[in-house]
PDB file of N, CA, C and O in Angstrom:
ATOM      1  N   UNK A   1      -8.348  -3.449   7.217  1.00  0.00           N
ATOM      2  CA  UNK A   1      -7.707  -2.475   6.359  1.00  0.00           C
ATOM      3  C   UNK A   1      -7.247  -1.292   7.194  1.00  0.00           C
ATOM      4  O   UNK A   1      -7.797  -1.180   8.289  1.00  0.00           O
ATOM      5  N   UNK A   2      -6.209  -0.272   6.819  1.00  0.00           N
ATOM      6  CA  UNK A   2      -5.764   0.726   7.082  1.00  0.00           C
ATOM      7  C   UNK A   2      -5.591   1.424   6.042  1.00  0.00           C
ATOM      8  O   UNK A   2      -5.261   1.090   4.904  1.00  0.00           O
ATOM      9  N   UNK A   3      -5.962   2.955   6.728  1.00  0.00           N
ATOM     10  CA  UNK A   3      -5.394   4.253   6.076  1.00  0.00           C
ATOM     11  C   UNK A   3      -3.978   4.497   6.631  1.00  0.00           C
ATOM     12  O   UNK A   3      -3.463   4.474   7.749  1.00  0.00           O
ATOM     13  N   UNK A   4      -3.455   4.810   5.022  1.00  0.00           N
ATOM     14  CA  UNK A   4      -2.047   4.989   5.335  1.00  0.00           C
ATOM     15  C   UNK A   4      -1.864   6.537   4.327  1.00  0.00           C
ATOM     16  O   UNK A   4      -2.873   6.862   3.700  1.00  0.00           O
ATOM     17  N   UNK A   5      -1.056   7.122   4.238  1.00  0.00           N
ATOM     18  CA  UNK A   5      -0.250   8.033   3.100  1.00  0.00           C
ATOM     19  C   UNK A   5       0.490   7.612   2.430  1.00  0.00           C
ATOM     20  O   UNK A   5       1.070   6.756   3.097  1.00  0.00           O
ATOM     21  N   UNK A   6       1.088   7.656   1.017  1.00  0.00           N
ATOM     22  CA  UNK A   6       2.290   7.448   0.241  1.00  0.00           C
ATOM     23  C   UNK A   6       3.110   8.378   0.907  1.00  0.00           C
ATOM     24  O   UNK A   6       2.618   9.469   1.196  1.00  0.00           O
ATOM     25  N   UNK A   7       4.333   8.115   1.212  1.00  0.00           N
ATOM     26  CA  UNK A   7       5.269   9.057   1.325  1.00  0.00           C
ATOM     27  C   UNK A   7       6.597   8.705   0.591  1.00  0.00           C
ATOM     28  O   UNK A   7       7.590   9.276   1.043  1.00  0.00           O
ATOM     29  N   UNK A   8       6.731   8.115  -0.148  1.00  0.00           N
ATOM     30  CA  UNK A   8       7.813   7.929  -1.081  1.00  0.00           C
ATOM     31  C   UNK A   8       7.498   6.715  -1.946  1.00  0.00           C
ATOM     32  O   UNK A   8       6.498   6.031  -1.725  1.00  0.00           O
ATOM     33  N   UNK A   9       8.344   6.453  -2.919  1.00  0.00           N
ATOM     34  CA  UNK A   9       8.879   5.361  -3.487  1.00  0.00           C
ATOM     35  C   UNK A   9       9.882   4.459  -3.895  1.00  0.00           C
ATOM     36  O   UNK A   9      10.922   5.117  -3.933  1.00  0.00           O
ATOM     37  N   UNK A  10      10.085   3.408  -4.187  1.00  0.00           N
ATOM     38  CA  UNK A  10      10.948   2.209  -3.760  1.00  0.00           C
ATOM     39  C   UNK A  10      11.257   2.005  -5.626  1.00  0.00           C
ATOM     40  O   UNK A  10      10.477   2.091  -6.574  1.00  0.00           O
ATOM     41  N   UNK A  11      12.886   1.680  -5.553  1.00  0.00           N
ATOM     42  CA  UNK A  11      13.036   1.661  -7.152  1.00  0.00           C
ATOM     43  C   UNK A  11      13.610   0.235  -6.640  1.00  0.00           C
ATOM     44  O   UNK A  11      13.881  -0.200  -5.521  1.00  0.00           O
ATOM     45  N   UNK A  12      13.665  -0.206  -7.717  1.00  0.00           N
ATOM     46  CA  UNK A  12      14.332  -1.634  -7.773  1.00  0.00           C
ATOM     47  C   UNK A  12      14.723  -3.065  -8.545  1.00  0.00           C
ATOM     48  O   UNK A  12      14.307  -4.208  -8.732  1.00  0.00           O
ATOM     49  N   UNK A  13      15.773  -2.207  -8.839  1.00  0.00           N
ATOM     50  CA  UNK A  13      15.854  -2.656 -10.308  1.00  0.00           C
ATOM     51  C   UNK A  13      16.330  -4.394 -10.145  1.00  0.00           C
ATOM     52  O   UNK A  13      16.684  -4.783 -11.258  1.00  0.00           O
ATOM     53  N   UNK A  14      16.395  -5.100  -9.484  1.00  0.00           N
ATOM     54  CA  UNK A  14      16.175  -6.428  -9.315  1.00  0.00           C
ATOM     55  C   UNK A  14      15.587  -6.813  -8.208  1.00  0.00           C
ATOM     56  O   UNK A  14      16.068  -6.563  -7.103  1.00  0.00           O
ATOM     57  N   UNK A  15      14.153  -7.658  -8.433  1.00  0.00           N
ATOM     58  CA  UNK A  15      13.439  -7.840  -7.939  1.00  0.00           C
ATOM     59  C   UNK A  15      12.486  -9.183  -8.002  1.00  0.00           C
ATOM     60  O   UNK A  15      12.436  -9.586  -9.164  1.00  0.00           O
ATOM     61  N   UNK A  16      11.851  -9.849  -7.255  1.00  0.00           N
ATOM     62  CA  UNK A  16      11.016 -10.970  -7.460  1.00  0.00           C
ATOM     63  C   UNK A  16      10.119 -10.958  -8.569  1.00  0.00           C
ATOM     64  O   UNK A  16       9.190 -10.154  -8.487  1.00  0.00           O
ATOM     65  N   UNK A  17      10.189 -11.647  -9.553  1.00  0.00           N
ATOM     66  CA  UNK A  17       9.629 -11.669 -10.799  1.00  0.00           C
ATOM     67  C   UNK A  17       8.163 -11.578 -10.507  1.00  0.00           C
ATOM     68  O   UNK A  17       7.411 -11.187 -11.399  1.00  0.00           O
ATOM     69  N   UNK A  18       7.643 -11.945  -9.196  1.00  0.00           N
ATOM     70  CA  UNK A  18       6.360 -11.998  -9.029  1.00  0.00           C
ATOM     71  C   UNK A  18       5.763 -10.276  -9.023  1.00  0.00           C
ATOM     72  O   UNK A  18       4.628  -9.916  -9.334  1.00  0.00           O
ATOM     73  N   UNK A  19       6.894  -9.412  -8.580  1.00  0.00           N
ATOM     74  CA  UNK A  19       6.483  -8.334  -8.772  1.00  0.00           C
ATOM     75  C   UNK A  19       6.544  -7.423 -10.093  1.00  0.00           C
ATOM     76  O   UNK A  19       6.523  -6.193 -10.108  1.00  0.00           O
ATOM     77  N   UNK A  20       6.609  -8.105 -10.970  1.00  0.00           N
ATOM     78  CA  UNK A  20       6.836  -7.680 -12.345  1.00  0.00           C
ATOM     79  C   UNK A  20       5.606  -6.894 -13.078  1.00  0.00           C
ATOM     80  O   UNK A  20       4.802  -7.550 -13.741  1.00  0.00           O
ATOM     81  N   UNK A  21       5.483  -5.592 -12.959  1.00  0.00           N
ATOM     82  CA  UNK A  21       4.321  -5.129 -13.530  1.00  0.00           C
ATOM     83  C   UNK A  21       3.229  -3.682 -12.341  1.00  0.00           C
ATOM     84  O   UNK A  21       2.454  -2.746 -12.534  1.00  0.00           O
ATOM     85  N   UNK A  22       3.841  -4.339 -11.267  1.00  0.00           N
ATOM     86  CA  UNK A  22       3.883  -3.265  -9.841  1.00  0.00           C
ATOM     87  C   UNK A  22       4.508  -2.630  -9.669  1.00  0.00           C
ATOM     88  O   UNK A  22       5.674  -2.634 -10.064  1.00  0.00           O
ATOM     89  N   UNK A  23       3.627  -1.302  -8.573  1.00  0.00           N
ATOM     90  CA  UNK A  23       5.023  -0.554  -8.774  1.00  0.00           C
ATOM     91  C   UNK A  23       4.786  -0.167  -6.975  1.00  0.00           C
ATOM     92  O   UNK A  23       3.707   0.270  -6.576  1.00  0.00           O
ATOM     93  N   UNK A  24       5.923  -0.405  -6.074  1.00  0.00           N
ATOM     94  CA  UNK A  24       5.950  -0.441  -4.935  1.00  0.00           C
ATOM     95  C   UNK A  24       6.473   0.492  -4.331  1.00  0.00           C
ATOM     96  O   UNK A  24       7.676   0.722  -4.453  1.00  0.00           O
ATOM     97  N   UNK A  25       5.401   1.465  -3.291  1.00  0.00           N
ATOM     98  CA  UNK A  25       5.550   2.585  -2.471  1.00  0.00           C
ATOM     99  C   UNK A  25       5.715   2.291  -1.112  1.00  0.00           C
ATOM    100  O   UNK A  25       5.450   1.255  -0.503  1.00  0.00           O
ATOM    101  N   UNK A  26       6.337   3.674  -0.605  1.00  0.00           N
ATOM    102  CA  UNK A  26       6.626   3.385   0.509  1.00  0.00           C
ATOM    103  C   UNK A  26       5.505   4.184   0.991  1.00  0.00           C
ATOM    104  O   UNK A  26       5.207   5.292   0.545  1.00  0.00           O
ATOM    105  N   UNK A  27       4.620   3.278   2.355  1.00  0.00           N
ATOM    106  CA  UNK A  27       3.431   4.125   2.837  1.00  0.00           C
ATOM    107  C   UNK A  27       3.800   4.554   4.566  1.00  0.00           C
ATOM    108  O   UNK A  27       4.667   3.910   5.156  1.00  0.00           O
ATOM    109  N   UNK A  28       3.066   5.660   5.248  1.00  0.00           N
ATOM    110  CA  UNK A  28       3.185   5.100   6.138  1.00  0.00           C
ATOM    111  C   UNK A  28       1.589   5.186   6.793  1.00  0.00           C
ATOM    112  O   UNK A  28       0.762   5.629   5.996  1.00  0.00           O
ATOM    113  N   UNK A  29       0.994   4.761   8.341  1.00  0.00           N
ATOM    114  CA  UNK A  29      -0.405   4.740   8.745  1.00  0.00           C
ATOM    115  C   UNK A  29      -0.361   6.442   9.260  1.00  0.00           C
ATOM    116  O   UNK A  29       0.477   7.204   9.744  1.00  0.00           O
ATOM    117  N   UNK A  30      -1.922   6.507   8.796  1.00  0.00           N
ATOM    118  CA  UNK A  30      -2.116   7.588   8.792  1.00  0.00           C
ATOM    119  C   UNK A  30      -3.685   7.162  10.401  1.00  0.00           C
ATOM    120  O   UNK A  30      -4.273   6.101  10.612  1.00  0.00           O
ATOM    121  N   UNK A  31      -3.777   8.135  10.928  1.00  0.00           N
ATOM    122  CA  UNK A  31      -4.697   8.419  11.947  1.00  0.00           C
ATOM    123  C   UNK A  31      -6.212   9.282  11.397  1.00  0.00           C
ATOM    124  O   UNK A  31      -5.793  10.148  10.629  1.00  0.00           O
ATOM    125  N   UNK A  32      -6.870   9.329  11.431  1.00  0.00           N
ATOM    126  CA  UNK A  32      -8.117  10.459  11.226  1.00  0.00           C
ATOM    127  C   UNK A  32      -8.017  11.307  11.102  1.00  0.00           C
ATOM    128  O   UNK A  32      -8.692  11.878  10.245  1.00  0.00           O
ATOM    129  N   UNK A  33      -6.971  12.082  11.988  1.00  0.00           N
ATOM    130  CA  UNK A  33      -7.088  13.347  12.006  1.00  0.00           C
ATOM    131  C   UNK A  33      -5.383  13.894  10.715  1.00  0.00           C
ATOM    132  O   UNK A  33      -4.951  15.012  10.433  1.00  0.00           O
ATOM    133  N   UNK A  34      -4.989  12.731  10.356  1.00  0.00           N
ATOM    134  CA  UNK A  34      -4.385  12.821   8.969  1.00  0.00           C
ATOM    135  C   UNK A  34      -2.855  12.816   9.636  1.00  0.00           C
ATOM    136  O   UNK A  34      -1.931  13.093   8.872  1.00  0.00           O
ATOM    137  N   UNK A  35      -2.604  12.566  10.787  1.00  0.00           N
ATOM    138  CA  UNK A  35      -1.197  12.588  11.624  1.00  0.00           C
ATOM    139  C   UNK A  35      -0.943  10.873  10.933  1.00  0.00           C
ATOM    140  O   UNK A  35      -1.733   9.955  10.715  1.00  0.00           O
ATOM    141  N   UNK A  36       0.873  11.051  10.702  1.00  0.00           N
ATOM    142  CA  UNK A  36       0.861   9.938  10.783  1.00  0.00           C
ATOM    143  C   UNK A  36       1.526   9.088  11.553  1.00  0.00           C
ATOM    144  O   UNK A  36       2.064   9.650  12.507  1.00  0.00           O
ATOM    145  N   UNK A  37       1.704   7.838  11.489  1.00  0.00           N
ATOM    146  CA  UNK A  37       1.929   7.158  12.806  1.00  0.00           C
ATOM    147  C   UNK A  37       2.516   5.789  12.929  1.00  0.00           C
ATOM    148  O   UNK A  37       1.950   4.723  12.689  1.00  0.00           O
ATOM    149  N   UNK A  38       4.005   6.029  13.428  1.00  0.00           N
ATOM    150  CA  UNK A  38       4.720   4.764  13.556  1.00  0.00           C
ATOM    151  C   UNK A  38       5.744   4.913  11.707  1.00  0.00           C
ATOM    152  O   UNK A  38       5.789   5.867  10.931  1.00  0.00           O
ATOM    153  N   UNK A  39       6.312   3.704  11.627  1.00  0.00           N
ATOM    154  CA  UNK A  39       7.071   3.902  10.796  1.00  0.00           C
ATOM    155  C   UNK A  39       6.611   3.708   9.127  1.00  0.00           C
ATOM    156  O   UNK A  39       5.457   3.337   8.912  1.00  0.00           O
ATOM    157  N   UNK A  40       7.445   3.941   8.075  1.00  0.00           N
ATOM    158  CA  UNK A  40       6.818   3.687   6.978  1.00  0.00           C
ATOM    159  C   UNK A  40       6.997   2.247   6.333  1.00  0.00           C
ATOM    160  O   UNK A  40       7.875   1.635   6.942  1.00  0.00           O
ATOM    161  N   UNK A  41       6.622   1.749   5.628  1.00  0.00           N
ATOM    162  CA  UNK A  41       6.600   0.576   5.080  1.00  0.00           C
ATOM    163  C   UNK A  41       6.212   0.292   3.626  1.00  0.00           C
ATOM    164  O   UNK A  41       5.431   0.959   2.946  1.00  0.00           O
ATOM    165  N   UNK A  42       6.982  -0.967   3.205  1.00  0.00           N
ATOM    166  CA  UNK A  42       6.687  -1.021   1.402  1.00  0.00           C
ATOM    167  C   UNK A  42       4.756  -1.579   1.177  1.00  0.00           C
ATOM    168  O   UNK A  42       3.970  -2.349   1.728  1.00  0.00           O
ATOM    169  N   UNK A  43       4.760  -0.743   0.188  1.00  0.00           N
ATOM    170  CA  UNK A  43       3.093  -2.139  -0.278  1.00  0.00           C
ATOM    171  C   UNK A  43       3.493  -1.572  -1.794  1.00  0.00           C
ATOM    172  O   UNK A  43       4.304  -0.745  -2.211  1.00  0.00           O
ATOM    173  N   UNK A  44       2.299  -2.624  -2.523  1.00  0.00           N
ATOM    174  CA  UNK A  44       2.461  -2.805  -3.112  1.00  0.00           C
ATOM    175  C   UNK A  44       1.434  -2.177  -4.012  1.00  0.00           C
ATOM    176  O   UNK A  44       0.332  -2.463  -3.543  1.00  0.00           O
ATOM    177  N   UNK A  45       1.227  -1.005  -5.757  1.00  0.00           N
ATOM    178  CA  UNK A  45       0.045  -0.296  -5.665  1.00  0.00           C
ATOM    179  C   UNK A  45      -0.567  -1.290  -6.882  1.00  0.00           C
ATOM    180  O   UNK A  45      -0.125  -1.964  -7.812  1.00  0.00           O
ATOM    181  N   UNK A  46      -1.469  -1.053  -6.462  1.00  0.00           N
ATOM    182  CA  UNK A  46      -2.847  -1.641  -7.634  1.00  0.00           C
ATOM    183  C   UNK A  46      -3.493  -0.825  -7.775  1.00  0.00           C
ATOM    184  O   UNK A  46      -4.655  -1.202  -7.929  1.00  0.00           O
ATOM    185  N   UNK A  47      -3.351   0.314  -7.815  1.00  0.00           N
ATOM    186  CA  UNK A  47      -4.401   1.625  -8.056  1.00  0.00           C
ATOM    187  C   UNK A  47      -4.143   2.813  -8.612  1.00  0.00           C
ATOM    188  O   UNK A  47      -4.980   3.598  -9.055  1.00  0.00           O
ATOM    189  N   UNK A  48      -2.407   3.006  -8.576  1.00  0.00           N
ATOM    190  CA  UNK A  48      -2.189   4.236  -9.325  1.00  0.00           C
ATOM    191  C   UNK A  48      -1.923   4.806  -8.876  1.00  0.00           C
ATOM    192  O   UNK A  48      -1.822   5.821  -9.565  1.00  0.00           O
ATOM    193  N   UNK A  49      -1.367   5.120  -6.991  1.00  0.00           N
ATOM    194  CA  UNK A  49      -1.237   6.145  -5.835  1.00  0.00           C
ATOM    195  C   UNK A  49      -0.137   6.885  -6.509  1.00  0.00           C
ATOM    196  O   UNK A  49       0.672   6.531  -7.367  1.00  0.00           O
ATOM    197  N   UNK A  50      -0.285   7.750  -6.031  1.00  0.00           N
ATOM    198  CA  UNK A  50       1.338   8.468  -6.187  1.00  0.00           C
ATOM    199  C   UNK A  50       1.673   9.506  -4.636  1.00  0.00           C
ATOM    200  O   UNK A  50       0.909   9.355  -3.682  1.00  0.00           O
ATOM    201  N   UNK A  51       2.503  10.218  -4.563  1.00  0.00           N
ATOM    202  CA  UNK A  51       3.165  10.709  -3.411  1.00  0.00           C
ATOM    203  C   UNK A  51       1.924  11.718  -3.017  1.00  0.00           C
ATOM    204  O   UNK A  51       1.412  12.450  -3.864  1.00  0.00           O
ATOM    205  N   UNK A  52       1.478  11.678  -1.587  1.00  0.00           N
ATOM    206  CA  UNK A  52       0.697  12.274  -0.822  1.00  0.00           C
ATOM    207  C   UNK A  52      -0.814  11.958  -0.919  1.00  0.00           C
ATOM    208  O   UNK A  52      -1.738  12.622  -0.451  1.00  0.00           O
ATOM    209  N   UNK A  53      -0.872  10.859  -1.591  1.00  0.00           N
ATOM    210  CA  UNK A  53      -2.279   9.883  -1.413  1.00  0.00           C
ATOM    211  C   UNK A  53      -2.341   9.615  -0.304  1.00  0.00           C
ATOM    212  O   UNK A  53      -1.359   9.157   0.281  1.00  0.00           O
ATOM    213  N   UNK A  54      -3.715   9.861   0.410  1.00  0.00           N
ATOM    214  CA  UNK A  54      -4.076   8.612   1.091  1.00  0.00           C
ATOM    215  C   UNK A  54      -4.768   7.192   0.993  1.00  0.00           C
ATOM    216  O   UNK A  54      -5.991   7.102   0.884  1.00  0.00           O
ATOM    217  N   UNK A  55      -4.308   6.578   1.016  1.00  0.00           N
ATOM    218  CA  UNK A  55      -4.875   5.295   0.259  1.00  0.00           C
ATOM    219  C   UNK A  55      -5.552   4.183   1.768  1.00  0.00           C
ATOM    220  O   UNK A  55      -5.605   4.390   2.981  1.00  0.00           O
ATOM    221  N   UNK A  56      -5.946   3.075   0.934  1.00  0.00           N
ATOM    222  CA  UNK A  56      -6.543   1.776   1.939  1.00  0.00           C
ATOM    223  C   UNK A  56      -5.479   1.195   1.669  1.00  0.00           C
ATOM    224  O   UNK A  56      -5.151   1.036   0.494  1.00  0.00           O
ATOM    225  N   UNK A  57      -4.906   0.865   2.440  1.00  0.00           N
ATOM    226  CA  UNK A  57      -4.379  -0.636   2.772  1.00  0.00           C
ATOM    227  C   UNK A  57      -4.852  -2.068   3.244  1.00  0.00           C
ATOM    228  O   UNK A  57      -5.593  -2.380   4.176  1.00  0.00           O
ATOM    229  N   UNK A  58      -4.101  -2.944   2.183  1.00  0.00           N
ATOM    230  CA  UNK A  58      -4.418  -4.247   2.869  1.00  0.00           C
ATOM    231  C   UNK A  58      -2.992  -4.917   3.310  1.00  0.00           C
ATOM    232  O   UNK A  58      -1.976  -5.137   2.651  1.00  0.00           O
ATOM    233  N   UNK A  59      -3.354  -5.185   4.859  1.00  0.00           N
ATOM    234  CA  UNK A  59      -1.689  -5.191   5.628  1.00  0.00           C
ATOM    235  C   UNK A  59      -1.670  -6.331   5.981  1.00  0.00           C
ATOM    236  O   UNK A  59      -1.133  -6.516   7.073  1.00  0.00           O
ATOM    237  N   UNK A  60      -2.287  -7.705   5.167  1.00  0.00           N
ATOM    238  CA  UNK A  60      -2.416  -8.952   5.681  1.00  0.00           C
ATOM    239  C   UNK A  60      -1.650  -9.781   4.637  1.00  0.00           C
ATOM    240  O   UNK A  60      -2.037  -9.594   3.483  1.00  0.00           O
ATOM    241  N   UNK A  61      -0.611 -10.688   4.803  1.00  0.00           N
ATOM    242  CA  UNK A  61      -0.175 -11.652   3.908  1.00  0.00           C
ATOM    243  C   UNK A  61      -0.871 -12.282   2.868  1.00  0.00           C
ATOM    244  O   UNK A  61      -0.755 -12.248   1.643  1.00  0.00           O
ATOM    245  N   UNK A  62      -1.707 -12.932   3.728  1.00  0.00           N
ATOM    246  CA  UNK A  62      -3.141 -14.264   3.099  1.00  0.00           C
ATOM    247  C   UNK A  62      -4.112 -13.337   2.186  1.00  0.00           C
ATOM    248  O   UNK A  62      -4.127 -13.389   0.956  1.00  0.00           O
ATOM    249  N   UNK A  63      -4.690 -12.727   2.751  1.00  0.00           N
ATOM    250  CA  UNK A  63      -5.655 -11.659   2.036  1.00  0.00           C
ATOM    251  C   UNK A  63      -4.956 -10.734   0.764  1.00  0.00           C
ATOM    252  O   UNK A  63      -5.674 -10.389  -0.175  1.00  0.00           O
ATOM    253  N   UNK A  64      -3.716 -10.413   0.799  1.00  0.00           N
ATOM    254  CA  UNK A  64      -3.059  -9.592  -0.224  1.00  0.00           C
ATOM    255  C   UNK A  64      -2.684 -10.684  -1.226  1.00  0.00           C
ATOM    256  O   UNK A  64      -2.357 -10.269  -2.338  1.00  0.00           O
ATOM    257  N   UNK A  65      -2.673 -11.831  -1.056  1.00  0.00           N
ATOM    258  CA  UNK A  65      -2.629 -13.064  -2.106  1.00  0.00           C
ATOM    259  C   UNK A  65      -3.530 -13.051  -2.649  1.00  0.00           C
ATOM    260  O   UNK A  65      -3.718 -13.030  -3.865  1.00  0.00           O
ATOM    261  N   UNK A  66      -4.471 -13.065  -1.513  1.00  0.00           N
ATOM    262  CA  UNK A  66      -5.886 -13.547  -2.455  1.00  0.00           C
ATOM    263  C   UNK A  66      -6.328 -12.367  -3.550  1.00  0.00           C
ATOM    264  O   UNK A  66      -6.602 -12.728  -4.694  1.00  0.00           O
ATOM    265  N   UNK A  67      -6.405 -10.724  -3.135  1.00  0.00           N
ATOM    266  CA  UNK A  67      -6.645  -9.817  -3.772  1.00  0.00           C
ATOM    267  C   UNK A  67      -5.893  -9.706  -5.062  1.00  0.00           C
ATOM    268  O   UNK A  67      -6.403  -9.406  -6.141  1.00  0.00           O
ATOM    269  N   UNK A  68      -4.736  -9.955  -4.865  1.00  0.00           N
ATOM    270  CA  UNK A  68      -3.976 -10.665  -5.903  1.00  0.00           C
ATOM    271  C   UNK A  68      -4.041 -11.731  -7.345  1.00  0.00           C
ATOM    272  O   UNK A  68      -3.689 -11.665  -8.523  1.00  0.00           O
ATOM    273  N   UNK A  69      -4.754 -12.774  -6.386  1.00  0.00           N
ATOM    274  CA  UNK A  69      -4.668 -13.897  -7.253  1.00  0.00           C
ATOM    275  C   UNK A  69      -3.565 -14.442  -7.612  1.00  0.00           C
ATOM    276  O   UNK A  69      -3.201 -14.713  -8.756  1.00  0.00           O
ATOM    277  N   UNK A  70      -2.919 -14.638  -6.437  1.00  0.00           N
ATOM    278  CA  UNK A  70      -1.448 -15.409  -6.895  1.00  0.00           C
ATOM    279  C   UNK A  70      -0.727 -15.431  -5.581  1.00  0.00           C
ATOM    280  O   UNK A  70      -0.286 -14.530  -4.867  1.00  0.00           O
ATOM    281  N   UNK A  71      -0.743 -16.795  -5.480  1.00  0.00           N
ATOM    282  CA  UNK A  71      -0.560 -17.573  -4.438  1.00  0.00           C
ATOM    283  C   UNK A  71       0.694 -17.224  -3.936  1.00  0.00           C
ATOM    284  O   UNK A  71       0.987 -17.149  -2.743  1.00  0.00           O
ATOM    285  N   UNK A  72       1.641 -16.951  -5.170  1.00  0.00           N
ATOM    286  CA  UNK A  72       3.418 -17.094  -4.845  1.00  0.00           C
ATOM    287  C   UNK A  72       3.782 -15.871  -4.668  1.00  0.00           C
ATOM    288  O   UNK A  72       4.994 -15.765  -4.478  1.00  0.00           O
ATOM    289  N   UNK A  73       3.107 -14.753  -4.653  1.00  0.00           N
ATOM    290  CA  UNK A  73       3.586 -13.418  -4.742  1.00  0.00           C
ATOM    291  C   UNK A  73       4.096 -12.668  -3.052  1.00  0.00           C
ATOM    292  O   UNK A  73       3.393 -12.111  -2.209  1.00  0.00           O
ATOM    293  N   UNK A  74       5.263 -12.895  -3.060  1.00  0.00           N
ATOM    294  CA  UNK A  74       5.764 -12.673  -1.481  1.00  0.00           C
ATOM    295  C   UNK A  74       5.150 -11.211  -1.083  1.00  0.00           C
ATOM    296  O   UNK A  74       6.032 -10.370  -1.259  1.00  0.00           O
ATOM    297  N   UNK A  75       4.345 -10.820  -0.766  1.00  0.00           N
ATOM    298  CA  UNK A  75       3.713  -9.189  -0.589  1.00  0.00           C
ATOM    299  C   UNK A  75       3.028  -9.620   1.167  1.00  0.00           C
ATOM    300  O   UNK A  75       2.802 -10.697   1.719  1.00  0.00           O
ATOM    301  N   UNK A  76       2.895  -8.354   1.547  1.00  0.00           N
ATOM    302  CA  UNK A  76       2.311  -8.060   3.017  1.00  0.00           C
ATOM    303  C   UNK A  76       1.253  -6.762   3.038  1.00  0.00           C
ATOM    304  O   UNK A  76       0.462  -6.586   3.964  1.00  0.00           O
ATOM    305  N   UNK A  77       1.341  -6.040   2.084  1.00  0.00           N
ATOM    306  CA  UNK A  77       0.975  -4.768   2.175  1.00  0.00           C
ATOM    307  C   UNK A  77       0.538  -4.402   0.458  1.00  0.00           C
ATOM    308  O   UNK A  77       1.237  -4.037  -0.487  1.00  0.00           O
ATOM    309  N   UNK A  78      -0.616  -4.630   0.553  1.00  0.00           N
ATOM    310  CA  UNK A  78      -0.975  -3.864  -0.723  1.00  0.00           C
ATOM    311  C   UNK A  78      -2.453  -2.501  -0.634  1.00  0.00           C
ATOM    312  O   UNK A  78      -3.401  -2.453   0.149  1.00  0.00           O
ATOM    313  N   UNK A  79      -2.090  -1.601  -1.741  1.00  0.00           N
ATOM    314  CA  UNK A  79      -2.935  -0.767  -2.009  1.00  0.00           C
ATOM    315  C   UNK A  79      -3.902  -0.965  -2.563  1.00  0.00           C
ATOM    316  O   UNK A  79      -3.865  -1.414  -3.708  1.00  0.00           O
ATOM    317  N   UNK A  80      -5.168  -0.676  -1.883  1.00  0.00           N
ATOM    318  CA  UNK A  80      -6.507  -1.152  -2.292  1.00  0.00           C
ATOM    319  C   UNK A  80      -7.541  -0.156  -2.987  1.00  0.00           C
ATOM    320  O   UNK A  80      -8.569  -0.418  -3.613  1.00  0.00           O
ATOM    321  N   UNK A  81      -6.966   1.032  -2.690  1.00  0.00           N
ATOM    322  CA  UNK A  81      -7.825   2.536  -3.374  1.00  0.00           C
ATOM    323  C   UNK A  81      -7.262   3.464  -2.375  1.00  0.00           C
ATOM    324  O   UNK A  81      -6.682   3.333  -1.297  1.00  0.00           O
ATOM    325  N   UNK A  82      -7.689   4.574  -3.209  1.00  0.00           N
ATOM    326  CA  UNK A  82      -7.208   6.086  -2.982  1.00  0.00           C
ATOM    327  C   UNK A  82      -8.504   6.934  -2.097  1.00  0.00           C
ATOM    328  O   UNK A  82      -9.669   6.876  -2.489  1.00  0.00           O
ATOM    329  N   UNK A  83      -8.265   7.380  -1.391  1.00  0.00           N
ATOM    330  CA  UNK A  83      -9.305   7.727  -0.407  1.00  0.00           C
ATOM    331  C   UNK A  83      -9.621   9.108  -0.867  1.00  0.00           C
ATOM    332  O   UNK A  83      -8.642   9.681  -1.347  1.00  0.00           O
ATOM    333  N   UNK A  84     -10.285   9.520  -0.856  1.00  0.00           N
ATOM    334  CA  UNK A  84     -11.039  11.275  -1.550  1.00  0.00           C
ATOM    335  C   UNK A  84     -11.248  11.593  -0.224  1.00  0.00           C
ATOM    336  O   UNK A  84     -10.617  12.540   0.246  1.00  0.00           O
ATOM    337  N   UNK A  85     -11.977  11.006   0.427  1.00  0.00           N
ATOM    338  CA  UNK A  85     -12.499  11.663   1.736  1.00  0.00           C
ATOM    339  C   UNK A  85     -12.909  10.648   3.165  1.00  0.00           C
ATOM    340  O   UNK A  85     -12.947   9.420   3.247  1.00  0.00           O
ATOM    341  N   UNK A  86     -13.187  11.702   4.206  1.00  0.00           N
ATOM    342  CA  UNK A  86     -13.357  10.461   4.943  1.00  0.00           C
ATOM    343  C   UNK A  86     -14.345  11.115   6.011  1.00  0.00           C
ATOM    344  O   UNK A  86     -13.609  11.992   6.464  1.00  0.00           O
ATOM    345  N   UNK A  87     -15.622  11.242   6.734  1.00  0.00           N
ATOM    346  CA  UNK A  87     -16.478  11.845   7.815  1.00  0.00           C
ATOM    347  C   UNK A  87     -16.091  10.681   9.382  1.00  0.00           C
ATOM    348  O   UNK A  87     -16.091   9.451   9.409  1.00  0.00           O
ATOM    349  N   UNK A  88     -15.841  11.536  10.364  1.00  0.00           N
ATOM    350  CA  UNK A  88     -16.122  10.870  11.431  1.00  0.00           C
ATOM    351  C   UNK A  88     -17.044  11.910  12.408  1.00  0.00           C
ATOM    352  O   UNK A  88     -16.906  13.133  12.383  1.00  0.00           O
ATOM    353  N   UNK A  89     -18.319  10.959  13.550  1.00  0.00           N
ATOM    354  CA  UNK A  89     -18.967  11.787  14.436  1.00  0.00           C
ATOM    355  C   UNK A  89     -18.523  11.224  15.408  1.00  0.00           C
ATOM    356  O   UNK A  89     -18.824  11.612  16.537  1.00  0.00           O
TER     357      UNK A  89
END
């Protein structure tokens, strides 16, 4: 998994029926110290994010199926929860 940020969102008004009921942000990876890093990318939310979340990501094909439950759903990147906080030593 990765921490990422919402930094926008993706409208789209024709789209893979598999995504029917989602609503798909654009995230990008976020670092610890809350910098973020490299470019942004679509996922997909199951949680409710909205703009300036930091959320979990799941950035795996196979695994975002499975979290899913649906085999046919073309996704790479889905949102797994909203992060409140985070400690590092």
């Amino acid at each position: 998994m990765k921490i990422a940020t919402v930094t926008g969102s993706v409208v789209s008004t024709l789209k893979n029926p598999e995504f029917v009921g989602y609503k798909l942000l654009l995230v990008t990876d976020t670092d610890l110290d809350g910098s973020l890093l490299g470019d942004p990318y679509i996922a997909l939310d199951t949680v409710d994010a909205g703009q300036g979340d930091r959320v979990l990501i799941n950035k795996e094909g196979g695994g975002a199926r499975l979290l899913l439950d649906n085999p046919r759903i073309p996704v790479q990147a889905v949102i797994v929860g909203v992060v409140d906080d985070w400690h590092t030593e």
